[in-house]
C-alpha positions in Angstrom: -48.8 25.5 -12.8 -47.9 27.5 -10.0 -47.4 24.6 -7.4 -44.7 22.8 -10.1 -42.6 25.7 -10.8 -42.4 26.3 -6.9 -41.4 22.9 -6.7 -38.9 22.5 -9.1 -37.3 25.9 -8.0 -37.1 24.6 -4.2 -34.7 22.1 -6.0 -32.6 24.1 -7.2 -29.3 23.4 -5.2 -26.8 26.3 -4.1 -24.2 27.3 -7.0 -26.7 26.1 -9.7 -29.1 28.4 -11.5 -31.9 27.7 -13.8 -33.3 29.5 -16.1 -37.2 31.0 -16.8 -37.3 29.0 -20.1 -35.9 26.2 -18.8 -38.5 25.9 -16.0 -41.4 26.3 -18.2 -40.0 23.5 -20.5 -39.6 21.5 -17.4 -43.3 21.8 -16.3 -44.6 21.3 -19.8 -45.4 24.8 -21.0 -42.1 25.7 -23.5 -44.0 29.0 -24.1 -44.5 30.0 -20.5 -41.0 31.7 -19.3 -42.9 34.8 -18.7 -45.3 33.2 -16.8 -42.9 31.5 -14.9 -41.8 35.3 -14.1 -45.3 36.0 -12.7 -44.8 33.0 -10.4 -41.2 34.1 -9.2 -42.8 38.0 -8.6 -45.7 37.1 -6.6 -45.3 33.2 -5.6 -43.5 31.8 -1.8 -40.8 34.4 -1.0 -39.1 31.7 0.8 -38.0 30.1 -2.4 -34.7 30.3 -3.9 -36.0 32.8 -6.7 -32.6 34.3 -7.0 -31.4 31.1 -8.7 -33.1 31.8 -11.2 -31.9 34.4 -14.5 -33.1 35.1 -17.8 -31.6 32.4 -20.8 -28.3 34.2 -21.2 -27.9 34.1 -17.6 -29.0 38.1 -16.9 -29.8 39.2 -13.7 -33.7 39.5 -12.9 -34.5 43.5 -12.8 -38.5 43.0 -11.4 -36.5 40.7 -8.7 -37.2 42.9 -5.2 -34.6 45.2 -4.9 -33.7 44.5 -8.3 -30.3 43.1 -10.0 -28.4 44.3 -7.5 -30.6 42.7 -5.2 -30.1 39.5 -6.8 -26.2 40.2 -7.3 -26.0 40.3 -3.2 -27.8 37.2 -2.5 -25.9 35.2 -5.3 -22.5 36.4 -4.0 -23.5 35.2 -0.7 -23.6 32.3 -1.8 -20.3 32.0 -3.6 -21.5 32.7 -7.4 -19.2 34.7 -9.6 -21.4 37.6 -10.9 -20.3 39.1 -14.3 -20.8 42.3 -15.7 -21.1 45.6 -13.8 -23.1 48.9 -13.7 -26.2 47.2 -12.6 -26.0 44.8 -16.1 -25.0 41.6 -14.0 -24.9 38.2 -15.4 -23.6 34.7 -14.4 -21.8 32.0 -16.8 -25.1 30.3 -17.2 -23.4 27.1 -19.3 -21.0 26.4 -16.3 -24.2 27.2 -13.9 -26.9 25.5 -15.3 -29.1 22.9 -13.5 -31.3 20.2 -14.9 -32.8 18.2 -12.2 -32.9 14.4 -12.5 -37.0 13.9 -13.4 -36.4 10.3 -11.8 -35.1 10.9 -9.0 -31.8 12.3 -7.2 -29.6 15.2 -8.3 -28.2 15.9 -11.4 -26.0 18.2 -13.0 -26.0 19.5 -16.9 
């Protein structure tokens, strides 16, 4: 399990996001988001983890350093972050990313 959620988040392009669910559905384990957490927390820290929120696009607080962590390293990249006070957020409907299963890159 741990080897196709790695995979699927090294896909993840910048200014997309996926979300824990999302992956878990993707690998064939609906029921698994927190597992899929467990990967994130202790799996390859040269992934793009921070592309990754909870399903109403919330900020990750057990990601290292915590939300505000997470806020940095999405702003970096261009995101727009929502919310403030250490309750961050991004639109996830306008960010979502579902990877072609074929082949390629897709969009929503």
């Amino acid at each position: 399990m741990k080897e196709k959620v790695e995979l699927l988040v090294g896909q993840i392009p910048k200014r997309r996001v996926m979300t824990y669910g999302q992956i878990a559905a993707l690998i064939g384990n609906p029921r698994a988001a927190r597992i899929v957490g467990g990967v994130a927390h202790y799996g390859n820290k040269k992934l793009p983890w921070h592309r990754v929120v909870n399903k109403k696009g919330g900020l990750a607080s057990g990601y290292p350093g915590g939300r505000r962590a997470q806020k940095e390293y999405l702003e970096f990249e261009g995101y727009k972050i929502l919310g403030k006070d250490g309750d961050y957020w991004v639109d996830v409907d306008k960010l979502i990313w579902w990877p072609d299963l074929v082949g390629g890159e897709s969009g929503k």
